[in-house]
C-alpha positions in Angstrom: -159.0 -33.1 -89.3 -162.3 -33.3 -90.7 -165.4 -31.0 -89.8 -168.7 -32.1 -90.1 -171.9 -30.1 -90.1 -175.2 -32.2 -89.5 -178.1 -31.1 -88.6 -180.1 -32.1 -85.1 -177.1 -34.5 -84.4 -174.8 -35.3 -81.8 -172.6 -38.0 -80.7 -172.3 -38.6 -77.1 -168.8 -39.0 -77.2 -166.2 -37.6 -74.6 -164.6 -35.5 -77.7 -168.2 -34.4 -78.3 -168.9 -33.2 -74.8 -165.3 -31.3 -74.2 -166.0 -29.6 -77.6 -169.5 -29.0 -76.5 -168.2 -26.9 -73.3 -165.3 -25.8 -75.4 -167.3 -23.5 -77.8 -169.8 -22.8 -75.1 -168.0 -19.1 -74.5 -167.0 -18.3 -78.0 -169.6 -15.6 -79.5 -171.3 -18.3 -81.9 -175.0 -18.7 -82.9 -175.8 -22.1 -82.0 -179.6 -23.0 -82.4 -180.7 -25.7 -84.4 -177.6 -27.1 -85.8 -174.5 -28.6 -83.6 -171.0 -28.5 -84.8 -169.3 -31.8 -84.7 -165.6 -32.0 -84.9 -163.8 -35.4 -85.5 -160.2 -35.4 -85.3 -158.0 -37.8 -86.9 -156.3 -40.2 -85.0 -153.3 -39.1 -83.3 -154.5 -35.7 -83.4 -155.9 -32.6 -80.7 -158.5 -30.7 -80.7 -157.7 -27.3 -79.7 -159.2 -23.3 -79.2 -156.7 -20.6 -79.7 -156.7 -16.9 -78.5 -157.6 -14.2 -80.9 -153.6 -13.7 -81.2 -152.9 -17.6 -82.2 -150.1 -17.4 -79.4 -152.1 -19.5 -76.5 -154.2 -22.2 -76.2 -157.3 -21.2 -74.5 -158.3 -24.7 -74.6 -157.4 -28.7 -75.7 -159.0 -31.6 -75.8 -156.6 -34.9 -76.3 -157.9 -37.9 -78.2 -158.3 -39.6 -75.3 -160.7 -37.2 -74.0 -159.0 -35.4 -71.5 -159.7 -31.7 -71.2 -156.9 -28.9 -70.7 -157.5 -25.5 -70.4 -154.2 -23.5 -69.4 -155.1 -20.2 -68.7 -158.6 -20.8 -66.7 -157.1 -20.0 -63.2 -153.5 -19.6 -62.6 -153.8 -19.9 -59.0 -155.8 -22.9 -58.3 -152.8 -25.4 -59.7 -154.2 -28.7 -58.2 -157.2 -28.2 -57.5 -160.4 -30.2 -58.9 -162.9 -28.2 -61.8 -166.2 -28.3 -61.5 -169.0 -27.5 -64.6 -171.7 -24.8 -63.1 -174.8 -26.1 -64.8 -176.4 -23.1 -65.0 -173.8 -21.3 -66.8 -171.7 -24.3 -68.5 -168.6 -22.0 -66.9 -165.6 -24.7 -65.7 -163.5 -23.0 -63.0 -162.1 -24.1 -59.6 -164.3 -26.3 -57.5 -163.7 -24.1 -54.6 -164.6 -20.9 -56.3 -168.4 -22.5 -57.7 -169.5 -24.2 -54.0 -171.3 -22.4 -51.4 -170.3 -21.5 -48.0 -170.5 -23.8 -45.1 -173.7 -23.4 -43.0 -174.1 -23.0 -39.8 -173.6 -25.7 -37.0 -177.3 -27.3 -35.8 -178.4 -27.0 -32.2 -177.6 -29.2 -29.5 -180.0 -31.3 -29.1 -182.1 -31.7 -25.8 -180.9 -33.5 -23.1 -182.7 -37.0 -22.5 -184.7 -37.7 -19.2 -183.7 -39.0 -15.9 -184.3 -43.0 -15.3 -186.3 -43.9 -12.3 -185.2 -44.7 -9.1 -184.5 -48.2 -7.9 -187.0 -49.6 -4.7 -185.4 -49.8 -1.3 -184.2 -53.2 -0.6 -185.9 -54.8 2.6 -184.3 -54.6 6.1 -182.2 -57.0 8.1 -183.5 -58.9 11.3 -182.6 -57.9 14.5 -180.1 -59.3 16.4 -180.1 -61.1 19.7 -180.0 -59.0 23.2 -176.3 -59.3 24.9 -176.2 -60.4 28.4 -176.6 -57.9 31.6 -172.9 -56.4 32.4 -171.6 -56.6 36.1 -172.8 -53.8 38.8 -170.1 -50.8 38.8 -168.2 -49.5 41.8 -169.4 -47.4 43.6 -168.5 -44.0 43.2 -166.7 -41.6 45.5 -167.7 -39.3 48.4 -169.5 -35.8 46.8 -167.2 -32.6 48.0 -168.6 -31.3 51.2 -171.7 -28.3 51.1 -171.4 -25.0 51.4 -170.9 -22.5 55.1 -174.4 -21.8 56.1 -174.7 -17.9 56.7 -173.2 -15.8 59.8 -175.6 -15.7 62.8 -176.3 -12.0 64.3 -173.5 -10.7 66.7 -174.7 -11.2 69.9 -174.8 -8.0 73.0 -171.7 -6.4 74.3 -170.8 -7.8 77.8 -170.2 -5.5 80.4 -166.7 -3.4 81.2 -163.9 -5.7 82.7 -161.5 -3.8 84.8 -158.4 -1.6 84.3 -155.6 -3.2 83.7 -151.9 -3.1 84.8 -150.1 0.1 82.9 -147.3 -1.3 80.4 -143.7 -0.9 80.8 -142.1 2.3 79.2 -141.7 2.3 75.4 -137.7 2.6 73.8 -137.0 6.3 72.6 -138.0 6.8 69.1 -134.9 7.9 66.3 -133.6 11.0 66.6 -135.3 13.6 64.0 -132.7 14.8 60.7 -131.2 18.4 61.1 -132.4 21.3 60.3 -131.9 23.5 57.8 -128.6 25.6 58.1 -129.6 28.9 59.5 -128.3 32.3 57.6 -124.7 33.7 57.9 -124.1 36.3 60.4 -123.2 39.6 60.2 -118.4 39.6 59.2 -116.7 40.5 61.8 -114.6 44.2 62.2 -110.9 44.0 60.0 -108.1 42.5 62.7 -105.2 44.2 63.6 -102.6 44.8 60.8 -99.5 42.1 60.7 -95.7 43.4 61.0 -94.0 44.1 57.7 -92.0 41.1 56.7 -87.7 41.7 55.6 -87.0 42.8 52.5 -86.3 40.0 50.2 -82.5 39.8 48.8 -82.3 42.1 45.5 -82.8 40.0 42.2 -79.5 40.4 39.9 -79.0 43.9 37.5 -79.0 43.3 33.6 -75.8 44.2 31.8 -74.7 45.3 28.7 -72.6 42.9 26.3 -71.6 44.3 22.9 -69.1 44.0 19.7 -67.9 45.4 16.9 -66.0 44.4 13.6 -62.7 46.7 14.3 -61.4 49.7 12.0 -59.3 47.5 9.7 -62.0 45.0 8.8 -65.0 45.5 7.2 -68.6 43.5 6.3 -68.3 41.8 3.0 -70.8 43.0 0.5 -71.0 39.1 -1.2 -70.0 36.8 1.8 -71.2 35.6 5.0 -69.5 37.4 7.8 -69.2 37.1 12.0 -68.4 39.0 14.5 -67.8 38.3 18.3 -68.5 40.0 21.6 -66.0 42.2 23.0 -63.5 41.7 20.4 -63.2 43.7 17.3 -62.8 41.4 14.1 -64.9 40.3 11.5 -64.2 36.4 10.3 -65.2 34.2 8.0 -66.7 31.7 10.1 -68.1 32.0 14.1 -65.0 30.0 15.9 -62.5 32.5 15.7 -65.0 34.9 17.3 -67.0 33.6 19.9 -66.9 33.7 23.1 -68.6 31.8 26.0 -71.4 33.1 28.4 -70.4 33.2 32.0 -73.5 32.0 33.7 -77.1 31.3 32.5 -79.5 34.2 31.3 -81.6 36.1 28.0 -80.0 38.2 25.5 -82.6 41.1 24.7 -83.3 44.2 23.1 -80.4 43.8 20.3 -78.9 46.8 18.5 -77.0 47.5 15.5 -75.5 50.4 13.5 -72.9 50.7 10.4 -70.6 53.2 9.0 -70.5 52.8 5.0 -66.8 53.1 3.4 -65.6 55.8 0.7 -67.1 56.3 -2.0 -70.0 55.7 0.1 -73.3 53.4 0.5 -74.9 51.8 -3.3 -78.0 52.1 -4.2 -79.0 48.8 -3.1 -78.5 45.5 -0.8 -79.3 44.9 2.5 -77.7 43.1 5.8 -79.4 40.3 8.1 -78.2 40.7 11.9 -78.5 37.9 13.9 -77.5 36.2 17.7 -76.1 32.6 17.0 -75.8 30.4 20.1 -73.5 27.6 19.7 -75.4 24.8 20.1 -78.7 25.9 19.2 -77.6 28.2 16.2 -79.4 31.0 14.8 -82.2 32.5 17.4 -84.9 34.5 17.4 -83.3 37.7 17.7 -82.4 39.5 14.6 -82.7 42.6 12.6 -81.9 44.3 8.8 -80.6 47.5 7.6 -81.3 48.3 4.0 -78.8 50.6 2.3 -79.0 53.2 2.4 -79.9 52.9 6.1 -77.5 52.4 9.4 -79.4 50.9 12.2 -81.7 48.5 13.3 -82.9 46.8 16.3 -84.8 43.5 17.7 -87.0 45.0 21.3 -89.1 41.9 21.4 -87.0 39.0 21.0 -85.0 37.5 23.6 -82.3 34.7 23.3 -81.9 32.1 25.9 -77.8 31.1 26.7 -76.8 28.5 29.5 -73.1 29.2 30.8 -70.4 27.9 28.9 -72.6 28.1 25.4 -70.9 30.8 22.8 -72.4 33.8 21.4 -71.3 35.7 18.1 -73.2 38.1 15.8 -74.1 36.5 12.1 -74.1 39.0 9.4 -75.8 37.9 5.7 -75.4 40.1 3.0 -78.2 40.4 0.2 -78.0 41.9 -3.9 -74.2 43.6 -3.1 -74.5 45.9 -0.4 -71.4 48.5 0.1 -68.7 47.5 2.6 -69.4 48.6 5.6 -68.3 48.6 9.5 -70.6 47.7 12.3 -70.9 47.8 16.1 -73.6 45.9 18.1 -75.4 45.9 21.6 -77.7 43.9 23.6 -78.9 43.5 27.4 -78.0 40.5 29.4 -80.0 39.2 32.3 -78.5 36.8 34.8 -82.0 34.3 34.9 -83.1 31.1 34.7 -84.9 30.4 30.9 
């Protein structure tokens, strides 16, 4: 490359001009004399950073104009030259803002109105119509007004008197007029007969016999009027003679040798045949000996067996036992 200094010249070449803006920011003292730089054929022209690692600028033989680092964010966007300054930069960056959007303009005037066009001719008269019917009757007027009333005539005479009149409905009752004063007390009735005398309770009872005894661990019976103890109720029950309530139940026990333990207890209670155990019962705890049921009573039609069930509970002592009770002949 070959560089020329002349003085007062300047080729107006593309090469020229690009150099021309090229140098125009470097820190030189350009006055009278302009720097002209030729390249050889083939060859760039090009401005380096202070570093020589960068182009800051390049100009191509053919003229065109590169500069890398002017504005990293306007890739493809147009340069523009500010002629003031000789700075190259974005286009966008070196224009002015848009002004402001003119007035409306006025609105033209109103045309004129159009003339009136002329008016038809008038058409012929139409010929007379037929006479009408004539109409019907008006609705009659109106009452004239009431004349005075005239004088009152003279008295005829009396006439014949009218035939009787039918009795009138007889009146509702009156009201119910207060008690009288009760009568003295009548004569006292005769006593009536004595009424046939109702049939006496009796007493029914059992006991378990001097041989046998109460089990102290087993279910035990024992019938009326026959002294055994059993095993189970068919060996000792017998049957009631007639219907009637067993009441006011009583029981006692004599405790064997060595004498009663220190615990246990026995359940006494009246079984009926067919509807088993009943109501009245009663228990002796050992070391106790009677008992008794005075509110219970047990209903028995005739022919239905009665016999005394006897539980033991925890082991009582053998014992032997007797029992009571009231019968009443009576319907239950």
């Amino acid at each position: 490359m070959t560089i020329m200094k002349t003085r007062k010249t300047f080729r107006r070449t593309r090469i020229a001009i690009a150099i021309a803006v090229a140098l125009s920011p470097i820190a030189m003292n350009v006055y009278a004399d302009d720097v002209e730089v030729i390249p050889d054929s083939g060859d760039n022209f090009r401005v380096r950073n202070a570093g020589d690692t960068d182009d800051a600028m390049r100009v191509n033989e053919g003229g065109e104009i590169f500069a890398p680092n002017l504005d990293t964010g306007s890739s493809g966007n147009f340069l523009c030259r500010d002629t003031g300054t000789g700075e190259i930069a974005d286009c966008a960056a070196t224009q002015g803002p848009t002004g402001p959007t003119g007035a409306t303009g006025a609105t033209g005037a109103t045309g004129a109105t159009g003339a009136v066009g002329a008016t038809g001719a008038t058409g012929p008269v139409g010929a007379t119509g037929a006479t009408g019917a004539t109409g019907p009757q008006g609705i009659q007027g109106i009452q004239g007004v009431t004349g005075p009333q005239g004088p009152q005539g003279s008295q005829g005479p009396t006439g014949v008197t009218g035939a009787t009149g039918a009795p009138g409905a007889t009146g509702s009752p009156g009201a119910t007029g207060s008690p009288g004063a009760t009568g003295s007390p009548g004569v006292t009735g005769a006593t009536g007969p004595t009424g046939a005398t109702g049939a006496a309770a009796g007493i029914i009872g059992g006991d378990s016999g001097s041989t046998d005894m109460l089990e102290s661990m087993l279910d035990t019976w024992v019938g009326m009027f026959r002294s055994r103890v059993a095993s189970g109720p068919a060996s000792v029950r017998q049957a009631m003679p007639t219907e009637g309530n067993v009441r006011n139940f009583h029981v006692r026990i004599e405790y064997l040798a060595p004498g009663p333990g220190v615990t246990g207890s026995y359940d006494f209670t009246l079984n009926n045949s067919v509807d088993g155990d009943s109501a009245v019962t009663c228990t002796i705890t050992v070391p106790g000996t009677t008992c008794s049921d005075t509110s219970n009573a047990a209903c028995f039609e005739a022919t239905e067996d009665i016999a005394v069930f006897v539980e033991p509970f925890d082991d009582p002592s053998g014992a032997q036992m007797m029992w009571t009770a009231e019968f009443t002949p009576e319907a239950c």
